[in-house]
N, C-alpha and C positions, 0 to 999 in steps of 0.2 A: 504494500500500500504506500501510496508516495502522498510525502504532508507536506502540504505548501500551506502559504498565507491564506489565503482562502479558506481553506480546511481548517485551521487556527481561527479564523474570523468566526468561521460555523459554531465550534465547541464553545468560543468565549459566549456566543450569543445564546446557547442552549443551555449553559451556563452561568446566565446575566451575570458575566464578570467581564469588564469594562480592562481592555489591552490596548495599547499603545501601540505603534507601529516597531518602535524598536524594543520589544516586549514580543513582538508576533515573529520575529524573525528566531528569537531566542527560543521561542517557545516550537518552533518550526524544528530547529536543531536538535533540542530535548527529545520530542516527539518522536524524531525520525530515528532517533538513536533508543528508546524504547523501540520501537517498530522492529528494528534489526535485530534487538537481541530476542524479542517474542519470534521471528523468524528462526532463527538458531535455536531453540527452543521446539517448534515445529518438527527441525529436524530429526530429532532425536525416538528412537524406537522406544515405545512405552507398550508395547503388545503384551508382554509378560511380566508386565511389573503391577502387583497386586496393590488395588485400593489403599492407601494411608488416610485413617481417619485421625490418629494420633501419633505422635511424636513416641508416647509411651504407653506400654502395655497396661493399663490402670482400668479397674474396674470398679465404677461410682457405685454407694450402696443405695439401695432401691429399698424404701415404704412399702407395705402390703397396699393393695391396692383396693381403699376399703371406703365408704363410702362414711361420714358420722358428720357431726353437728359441729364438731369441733371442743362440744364440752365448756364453752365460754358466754354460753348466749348470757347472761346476767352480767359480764364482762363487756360486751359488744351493745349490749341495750342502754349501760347507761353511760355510754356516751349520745346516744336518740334523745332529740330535744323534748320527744314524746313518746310513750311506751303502755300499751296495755295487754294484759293480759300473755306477756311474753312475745309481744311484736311490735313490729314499727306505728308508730301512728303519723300518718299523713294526710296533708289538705285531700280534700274531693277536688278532683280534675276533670271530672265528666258531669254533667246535669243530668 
């Protein structure tokens, strides 16, 4: 892919970031110099090389998967500016 000013012009504007002309030139050079190494990159044979999802073998511990209340409603209610009977109390919204 070949980055010119233009293509620079494109990004800043889908970007709403406001570049300069001697800014677009620089940023032309940046660009095209990512471009080449994501090329080189490309090259490279990946067919037999399995999945990395981590750096390290580590296995996070896992909660039963259970479904409860939480056990705090009298906790959680009174911070409700209004509360009866064990629930929220709010305006009417519908007539």
């Amino acid at each position: 892919m070949s980055i010119d000013t233009v293509v620079v012009t494109k990004i800043a504007r889908l970007a709403s970031i406001e570049v300069t002309d001697a800014q677009k030139e620089h940023y032309v050079r940046e660009l095209s110099g990512i471009m080449k190494w994501i090329e080189q990159l490309a090259e490279i044979n990946t067919d037999n090389v399995p999945q990395l999802t981590s750096v390290s073998e580590t296995t996070l511990p896992l909660r039963k998967d259970e479904i409860t209340d939480g056990h705090k409603r009298d906790a959680v209610l009174a911070n409700a500016p209004a509360s009866d009977y064990g629930c929220f109390i709010v305006p009417k919204v519908i007539e």
